[in-house]
Each structure stands twice: as structure tokens, then as C-alpha cells.
MARLUMMI-575676 format. One record per residue (C-alpha): residue in three letters; x, y, z. Coordinates in Angstrom, 3 decimals, decimal comma. Example, Ala and Ser with C-alpha at 12.3 -4.5 7.8 and 13.67 -1.06 7.14 Angstrom:
2
> aa:c1:c2:c3
> ALA:12,300:-4,500:7,800 .
> SER:13,670:-1,060:7,140 .
***
This chain:
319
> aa:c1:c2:c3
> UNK:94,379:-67,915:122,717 .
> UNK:95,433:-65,497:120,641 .
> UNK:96,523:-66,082:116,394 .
> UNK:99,993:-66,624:116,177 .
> UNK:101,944:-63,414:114,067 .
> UNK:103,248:-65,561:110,905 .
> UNK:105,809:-63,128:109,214 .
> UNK:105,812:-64,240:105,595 .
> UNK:108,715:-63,990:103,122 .
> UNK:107,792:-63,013:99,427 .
> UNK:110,825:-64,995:98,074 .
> UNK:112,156:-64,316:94,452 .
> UNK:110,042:-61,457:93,134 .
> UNK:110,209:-63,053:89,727 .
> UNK:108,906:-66,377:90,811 .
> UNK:105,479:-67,673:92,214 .
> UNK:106,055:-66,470:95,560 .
> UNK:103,674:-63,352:95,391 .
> UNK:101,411:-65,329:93,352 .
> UNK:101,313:-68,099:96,250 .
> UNK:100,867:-65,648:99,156 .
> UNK:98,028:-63,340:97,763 .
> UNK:95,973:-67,148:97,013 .
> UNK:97,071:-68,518:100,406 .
> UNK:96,414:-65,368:102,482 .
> UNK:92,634:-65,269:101,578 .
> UNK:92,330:-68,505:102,127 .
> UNK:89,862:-69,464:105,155 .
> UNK:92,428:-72,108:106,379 .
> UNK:95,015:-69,230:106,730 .
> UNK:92,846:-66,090:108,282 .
> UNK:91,228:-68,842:110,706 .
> UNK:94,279:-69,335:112,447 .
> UNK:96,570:-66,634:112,001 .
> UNK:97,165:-63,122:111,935 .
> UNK:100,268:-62,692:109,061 .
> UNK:102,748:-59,789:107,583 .
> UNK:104,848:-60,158:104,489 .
> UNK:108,432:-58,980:104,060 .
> UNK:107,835:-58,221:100,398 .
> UNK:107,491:-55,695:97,775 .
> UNK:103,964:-53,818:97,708 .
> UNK:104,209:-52,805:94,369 .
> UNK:104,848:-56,638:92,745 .
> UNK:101,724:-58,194:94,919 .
> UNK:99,591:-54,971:94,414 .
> UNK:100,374:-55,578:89,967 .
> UNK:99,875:-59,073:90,227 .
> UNK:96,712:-59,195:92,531 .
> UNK:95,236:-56,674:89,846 .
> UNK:96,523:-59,011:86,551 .
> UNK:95,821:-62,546:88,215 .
> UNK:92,339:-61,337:89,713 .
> UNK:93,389:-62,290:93,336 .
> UNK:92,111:-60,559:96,306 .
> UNK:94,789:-57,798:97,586 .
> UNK:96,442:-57,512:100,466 .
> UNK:95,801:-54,661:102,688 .
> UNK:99,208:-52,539:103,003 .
> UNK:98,634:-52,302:106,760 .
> UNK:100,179:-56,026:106,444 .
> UNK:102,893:-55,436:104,231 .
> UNK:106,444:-54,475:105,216 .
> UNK:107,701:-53,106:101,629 .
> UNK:111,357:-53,779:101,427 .
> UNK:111,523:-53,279:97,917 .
> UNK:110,482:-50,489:94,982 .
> UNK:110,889:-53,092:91,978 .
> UNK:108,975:-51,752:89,062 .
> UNK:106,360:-54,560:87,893 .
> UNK:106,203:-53,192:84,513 .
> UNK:110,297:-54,037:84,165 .
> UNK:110,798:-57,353:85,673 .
> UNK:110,080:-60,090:83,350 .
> UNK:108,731:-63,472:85,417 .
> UNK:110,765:-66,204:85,475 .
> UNK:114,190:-64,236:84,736 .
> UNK:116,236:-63,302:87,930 .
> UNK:118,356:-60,432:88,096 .
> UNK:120,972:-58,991:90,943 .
> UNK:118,076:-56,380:91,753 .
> UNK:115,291:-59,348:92,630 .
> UNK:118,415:-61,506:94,593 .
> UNK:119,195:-58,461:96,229 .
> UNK:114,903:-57,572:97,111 .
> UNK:114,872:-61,439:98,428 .
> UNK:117,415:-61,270:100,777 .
> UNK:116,510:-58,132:102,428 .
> UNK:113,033:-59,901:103,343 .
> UNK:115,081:-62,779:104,914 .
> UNK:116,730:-60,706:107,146 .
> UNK:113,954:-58,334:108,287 .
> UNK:111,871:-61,485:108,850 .
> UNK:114,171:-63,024:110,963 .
> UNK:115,209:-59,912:112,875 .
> UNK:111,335:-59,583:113,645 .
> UNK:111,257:-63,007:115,093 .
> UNK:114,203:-62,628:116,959 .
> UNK:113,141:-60,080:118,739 .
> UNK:109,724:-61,798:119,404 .
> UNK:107,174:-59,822:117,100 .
> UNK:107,165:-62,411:115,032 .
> UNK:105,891:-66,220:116,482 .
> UNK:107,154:-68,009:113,331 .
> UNK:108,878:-67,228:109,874 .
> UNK:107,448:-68,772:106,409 .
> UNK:109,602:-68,190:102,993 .
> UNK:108,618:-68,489:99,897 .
> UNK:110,780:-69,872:97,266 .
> UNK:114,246:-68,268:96,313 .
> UNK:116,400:-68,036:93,801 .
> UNK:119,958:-68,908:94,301 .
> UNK:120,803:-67,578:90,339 .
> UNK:119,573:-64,599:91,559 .
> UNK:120,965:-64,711:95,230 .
> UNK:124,454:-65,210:93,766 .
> UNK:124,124:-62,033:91,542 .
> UNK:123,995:-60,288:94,662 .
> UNK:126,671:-61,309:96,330 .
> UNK:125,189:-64,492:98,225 .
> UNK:127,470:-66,379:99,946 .
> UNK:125,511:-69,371:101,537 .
> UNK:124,375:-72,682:99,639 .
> UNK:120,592:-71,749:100,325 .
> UNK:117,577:-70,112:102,461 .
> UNK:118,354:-72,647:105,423 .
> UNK:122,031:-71,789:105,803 .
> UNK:121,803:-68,444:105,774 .
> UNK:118,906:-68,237:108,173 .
> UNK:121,236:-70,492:110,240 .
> UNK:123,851:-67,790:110,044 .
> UNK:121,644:-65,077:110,740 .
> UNK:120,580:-66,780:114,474 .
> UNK:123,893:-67,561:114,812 .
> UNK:122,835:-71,467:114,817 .
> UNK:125,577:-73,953:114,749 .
> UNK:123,909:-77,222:115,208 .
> UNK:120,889:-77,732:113,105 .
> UNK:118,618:-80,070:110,325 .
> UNK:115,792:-80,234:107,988 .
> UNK:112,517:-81,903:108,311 .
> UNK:110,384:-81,975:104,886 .
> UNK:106,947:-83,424:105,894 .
> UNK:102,762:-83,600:105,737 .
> UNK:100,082:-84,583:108,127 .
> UNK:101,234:-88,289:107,219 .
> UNK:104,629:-88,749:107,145 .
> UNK:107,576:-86,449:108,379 .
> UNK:111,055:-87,409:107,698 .
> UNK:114,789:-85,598:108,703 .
> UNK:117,604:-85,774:107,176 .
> UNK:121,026:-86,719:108,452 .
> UNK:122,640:-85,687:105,554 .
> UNK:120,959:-83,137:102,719 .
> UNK:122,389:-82,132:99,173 .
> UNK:125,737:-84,597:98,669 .
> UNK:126,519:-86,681:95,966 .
> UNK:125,826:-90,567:96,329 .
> UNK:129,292:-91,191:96,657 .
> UNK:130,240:-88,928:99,074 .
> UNK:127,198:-90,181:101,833 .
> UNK:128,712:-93,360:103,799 .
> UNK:131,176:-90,987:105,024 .
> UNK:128,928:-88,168:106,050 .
> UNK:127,334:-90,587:107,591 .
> UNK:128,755:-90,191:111,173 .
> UNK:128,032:-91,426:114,464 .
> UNK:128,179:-87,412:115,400 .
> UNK:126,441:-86,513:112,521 .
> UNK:122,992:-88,936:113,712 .
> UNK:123,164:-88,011:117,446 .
> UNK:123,106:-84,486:116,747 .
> UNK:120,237:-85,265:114,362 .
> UNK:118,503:-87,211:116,488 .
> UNK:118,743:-84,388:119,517 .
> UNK:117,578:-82,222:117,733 .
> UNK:114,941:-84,073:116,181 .
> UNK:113,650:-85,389:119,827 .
> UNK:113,850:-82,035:121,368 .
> UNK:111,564:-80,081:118,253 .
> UNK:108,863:-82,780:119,014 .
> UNK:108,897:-82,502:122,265 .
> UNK:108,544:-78,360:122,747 .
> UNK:106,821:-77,708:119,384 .
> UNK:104,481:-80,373:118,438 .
> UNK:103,740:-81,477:122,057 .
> UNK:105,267:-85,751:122,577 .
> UNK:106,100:-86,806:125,365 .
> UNK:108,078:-89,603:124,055 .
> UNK:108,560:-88,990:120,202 .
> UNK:108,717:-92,619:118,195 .
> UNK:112,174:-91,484:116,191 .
> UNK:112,749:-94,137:113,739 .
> UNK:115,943:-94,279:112,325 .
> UNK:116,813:-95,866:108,681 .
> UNK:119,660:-97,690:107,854 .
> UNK:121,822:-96,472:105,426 .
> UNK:122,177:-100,013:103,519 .
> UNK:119,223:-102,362:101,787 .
> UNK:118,016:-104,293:104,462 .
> UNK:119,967:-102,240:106,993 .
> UNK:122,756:-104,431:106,121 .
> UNK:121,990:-107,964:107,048 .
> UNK:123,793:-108,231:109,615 .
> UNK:127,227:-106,799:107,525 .
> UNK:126,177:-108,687:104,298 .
> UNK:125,211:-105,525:102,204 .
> UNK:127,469:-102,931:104,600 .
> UNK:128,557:-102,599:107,798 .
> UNK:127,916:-98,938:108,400 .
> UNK:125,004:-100,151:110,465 .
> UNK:127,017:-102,063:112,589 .
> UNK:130,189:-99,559:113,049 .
> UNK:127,766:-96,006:113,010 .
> UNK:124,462:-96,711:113,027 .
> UNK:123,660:-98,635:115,982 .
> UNK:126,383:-97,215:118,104 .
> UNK:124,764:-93,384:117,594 .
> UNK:121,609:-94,940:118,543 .
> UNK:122,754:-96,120:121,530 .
> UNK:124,222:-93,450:122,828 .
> UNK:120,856:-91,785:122,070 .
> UNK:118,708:-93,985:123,566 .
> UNK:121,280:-93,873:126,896 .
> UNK:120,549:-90,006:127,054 .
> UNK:116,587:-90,996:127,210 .
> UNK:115,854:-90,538:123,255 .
> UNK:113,096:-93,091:121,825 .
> UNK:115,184:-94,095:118,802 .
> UNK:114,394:-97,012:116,995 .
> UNK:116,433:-98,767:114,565 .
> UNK:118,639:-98,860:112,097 .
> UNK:115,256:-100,313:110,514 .
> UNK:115,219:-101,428:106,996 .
> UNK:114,901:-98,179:104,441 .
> UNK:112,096:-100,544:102,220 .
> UNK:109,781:-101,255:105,142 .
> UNK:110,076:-98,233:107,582 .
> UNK:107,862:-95,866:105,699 .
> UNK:104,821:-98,354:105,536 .
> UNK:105,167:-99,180:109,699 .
> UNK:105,555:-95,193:109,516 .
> UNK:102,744:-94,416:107,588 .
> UNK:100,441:-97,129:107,518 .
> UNK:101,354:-98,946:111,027 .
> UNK:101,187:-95,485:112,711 .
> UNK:104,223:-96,893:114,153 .
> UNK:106,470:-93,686:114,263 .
> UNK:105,840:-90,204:114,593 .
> UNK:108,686:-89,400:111,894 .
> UNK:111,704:-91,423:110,428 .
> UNK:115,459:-90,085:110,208 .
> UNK:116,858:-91,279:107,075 .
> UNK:120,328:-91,429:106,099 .
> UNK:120,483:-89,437:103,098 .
> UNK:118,482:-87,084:100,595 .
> UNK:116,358:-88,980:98,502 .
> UNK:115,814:-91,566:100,503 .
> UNK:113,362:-89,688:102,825 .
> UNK:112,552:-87,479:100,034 .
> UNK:111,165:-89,877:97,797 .
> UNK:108,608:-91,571:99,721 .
> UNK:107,516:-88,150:100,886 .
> UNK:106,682:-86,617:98,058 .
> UNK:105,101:-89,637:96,816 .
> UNK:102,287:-88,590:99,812 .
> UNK:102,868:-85,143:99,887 .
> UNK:103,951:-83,635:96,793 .
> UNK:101,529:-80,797:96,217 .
> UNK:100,792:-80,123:100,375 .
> UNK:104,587:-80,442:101,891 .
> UNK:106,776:-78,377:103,800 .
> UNK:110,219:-78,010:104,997 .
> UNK:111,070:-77,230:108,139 .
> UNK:114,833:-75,833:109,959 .
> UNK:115,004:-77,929:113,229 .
> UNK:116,952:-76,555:116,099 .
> UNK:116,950:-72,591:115,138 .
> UNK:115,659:-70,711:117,833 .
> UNK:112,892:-69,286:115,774 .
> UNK:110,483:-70,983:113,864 .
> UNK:111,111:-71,473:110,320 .
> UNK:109,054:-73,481:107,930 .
> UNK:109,240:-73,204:104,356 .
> UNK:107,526:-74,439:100,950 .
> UNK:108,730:-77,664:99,558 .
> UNK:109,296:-76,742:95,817 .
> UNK:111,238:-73,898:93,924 .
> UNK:110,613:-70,312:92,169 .
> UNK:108,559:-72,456:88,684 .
> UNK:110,133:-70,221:87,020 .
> UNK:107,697:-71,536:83,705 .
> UNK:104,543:-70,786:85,365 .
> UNK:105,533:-67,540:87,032 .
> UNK:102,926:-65,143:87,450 .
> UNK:100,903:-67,184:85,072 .
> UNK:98,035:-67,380:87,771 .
> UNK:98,826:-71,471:87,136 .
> UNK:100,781:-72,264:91,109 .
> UNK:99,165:-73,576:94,033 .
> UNK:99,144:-72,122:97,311 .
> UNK:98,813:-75,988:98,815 .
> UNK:102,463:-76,413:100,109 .
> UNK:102,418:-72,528:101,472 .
> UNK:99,308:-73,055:103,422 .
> UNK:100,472:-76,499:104,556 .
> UNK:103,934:-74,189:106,066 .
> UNK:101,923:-71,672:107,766 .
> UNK:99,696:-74,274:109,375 .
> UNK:102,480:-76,287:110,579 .
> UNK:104,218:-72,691:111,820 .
> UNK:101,271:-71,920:113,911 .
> UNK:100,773:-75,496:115,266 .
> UNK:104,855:-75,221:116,095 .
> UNK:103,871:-71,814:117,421 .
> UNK:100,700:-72,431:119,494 .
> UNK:102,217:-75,646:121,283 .
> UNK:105,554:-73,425:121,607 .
> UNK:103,419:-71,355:124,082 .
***
């Protein structure tokens, strides 16, 4: 079988993107399984390869999108020129895949500061990526080899979740959710558990009774179109049968930090975020530009070589 082409995003110039990818792509775990191209600027990784000490990359596997001038750019301080640079390698990434010489897209970290200064109009990488495959329906995953959870709602306040919390909102989730494990990681029958959105799941309509009225209805109507959804299962016990119980092969959770705190309790320095339901293959870090350690030689390349890994697993089953 041939490596899976892994187009590679350099992210905010200015941040530890290039310092990530130039660690990660001579990395054994990497060059075992893939062959990979970054959408980046030559000039940034070539400067910070030489200061850092890091093994270069060959220019063959660069596509240089941008002429930023090392010597000007000071790390950790966007600027219209970098959000402008950063977006550009979005776009030729994901034209690349689209067209199929690409198997899978990987971003680095971006700026939205700096994506705003030029003229960004989408609330981040995932959204715009979205827009660009003309995707209407689709969700994150954030996840490691132990635990991978999807989320039914993202960035909202508190307040505002019980009534994004919709019986539409969880059967499109869910979809989406069953069909990505199905065609890119290979289950026959993926173990979906769903959280409640209450302590306890509600108790029965003690503590809430969106369980009652949304939850269980949506999972239902799942489970009646052949999805193996289980639940609304208590939020303080489903990540233990999850994790320890091997019970599940992910959980859907209800809101943002409820599947993102467990997770990055196992997986803070190795996870990733994926896009479900694009019809590319997008997986991403799972942490910002760190901005205070940029090009500092200080970031690890764990959670970027976690992403490509889990692109060419998508990849390889894909085929």
C-alpha cells in the first residue's frame, strides 16, 4: 500500500506552527507512514530550522505561498500580512485535496487576531474549511488513542446550551458521527455513547427534563435508522465505561467542556481535532499559536504527529 499524501498547513507564521512541523516531519513516526507537503512559507521554516537547529525540509516538499521576511516578523505578534499568509495555505490545501492529490489535510494552529486583520469572516479554521467544501452539515471530534469524544454543540455560553441542544441538532451529530467510523476508522457497528445533558442524566426529570423531551427521542430515531446509540448515560460515569470499561468506541457529549475536560485530562499533550462529515479529511492540532513560546525551540510536535497519524489511519481505511 502506498503512504498516504498528508498536505500540511503551516498555520500562523508567527506562532509554533513551523516550529511543530520541521520537529514532527523528521520524526520516524511521521516518514514511516507518510509521504507529506506543506502549504507554507519556505523562507520562515528555512530561518527557523537554521536558528532552532532542526533538520530542514527539502523544498521539493514545500508549496511556498508566502515571501514573509523572517528577519521582520516578530514571534508571537500577528499582523494582517501573517493572517493573510495563513489563509492562503488553507485554501491551497484544501483545493489539493479536493481534487484528490491530497489524501488528507493537517493545520497547524491559526490565529484569528490575525485572520480578522485580513478580512476573515468565519469564527475559525473549521468553518471556513466547511465553507470552502461547500459542507453544510458537519461536527468536531477532539480525541487520542483512548478516548474520542464529539460535540453536539462547540463554543456557546453555558446559558445559551439547553436550547442548542436539539433533537435535530444530536441526530445530525450522531449521523455523522456513525457514518465517519464506519468508512474511516473501519466499525462495523460503532458503540456511540451519548451523554446526557443534566447530572445524572436527569433522574428521571428530577435535575431536567431535556433528557426526557430531546435526548432520548433523538436517540430513538437514531437507533430506528440502524445507529448503535446508547444513552442519554450519566455525564460522571460515561467516560470511565468509555475509557476504562472499553465500553464505547467514542462518547457524544452535549456541550464543550464537558467532553473537553475529561479529554484533555488523557490527552492533553498527544490530542487532535478532527472535522466530521467534510468530504476531505481534515484533522487538526488540539491547542493554539503559544504565542509565549513562539519560535523559542520550547513546543512539542506531540499533538501534530498524533493529527497526521490519525489522517493517515482515516486515509488508509478510506481506501
Amino acid at each position: 500500500m502506498r503512504k498516504p499524501i498528508i498536505a500540511i498547513t503551516m498555520g500562523d507564521p508567527v506562532g509554533v506552527g513551523p516550529e511543530i512541523i520541521l520537529k514532527a516531519l523528521s520524526d520516524k513516526r511521521v516518514t514511516r507512514i507518510s509521504n507529506t507537503v506543506v502549504f507554507g512559507d519556505e523562507g520562515i521554516l528555512d530561518h527557523l530550522s537554521g536558528k532552532l537547529g532542526l533538520k530542514p525540509i527539502p523544498e521539493e516538499y514545500v508549496i511556498n505561498l508566502s515571501e514573509l521576511d523572517p528577519k521582520a516578523l516578530k514571534p508571537g505578534r500577528p499582523s494582517k500580512e501573517t493572517g493573510e499568509a495563513m489563509i492562503s495555505y488553507i485554501e491551497e490545501a484544501v483545493r489539493m485535496a479536493l481534487n484528490g492529490s491530497a489524501d488528507a489535510i493537517v493545520t497547524a494552529p491559526i490565529s484569528k487576531e490575525a485572520a480578522k486583520m485580513a478580512g476573515f469572516k468565519f469564527p475559525g479554521h473549521t468553518e471556513f474549511i466547511a465553507h470552502l467544501t461547500k459542507t453544510k452539515d458537519f461536527c468536531m471530534m477532539l480525541g487520542g488513542r483512548d478516548l474520542k469524544v464529539i460535540l453536539v454543540t462547540i463554543h456557546e455560553a453555558i446559558r445559551d446550551v439547553p436550547k442548542l441542544v436539539t433533537g435535530k441538532a444530536i441526530l445530525k451529530t450522531l449521523k455523522i458521527t456513525d457514518a465517519t467510523f464506519k468508512h474511516y476508522f473501519g466499525l462495523k457497528r460503532p458503540r456511540i455513547a451519548v451523554a446526557g445533558l443534566n447530572p445524572h442524566a436527569g433522574e428521571g426529570g428530577m435535575f431536567g427534563d431535556e433528557e426526557k423531551k430531546i435526548i432520548i427521542p433523538a436517540i430513538k430515531r437514531a437507533r430506528a435508522l440502524g445507529i448503535n446509540a446508547i444513552g442519554p448515560l450519566p455525564p460522571d460515569t460515561v467516560f470511565y465505561r468509555a475509557v476504562k470499561k472499553k465500553e464505547f468506541d467514542c462518547v457524544v457529549c452535549m456541550y464543550h467542556d464537558q467532553g473537553l475536560g475529561p479529554l484533555k485530562l488523557l490527552h492533553f499533550d498527544d490530542g487532535i481535532n478532527a472535522t466530521l462529515g467534510l468530504p476531505i479529511i481534515r484533522t487538526s492540532v488540539d491547542h493554539g499559536t503559544a504565542y509565549d513560546i513562539a519560535w523559542k525551540g520550547e513546543a512539542s510536535p506531540g499533538s501534530l504527529i498524533s493529527a497526521i497519524e490519525v489522517a493517515v489511519e482515516m486515509a488508509n481505511k478510506k481506501k
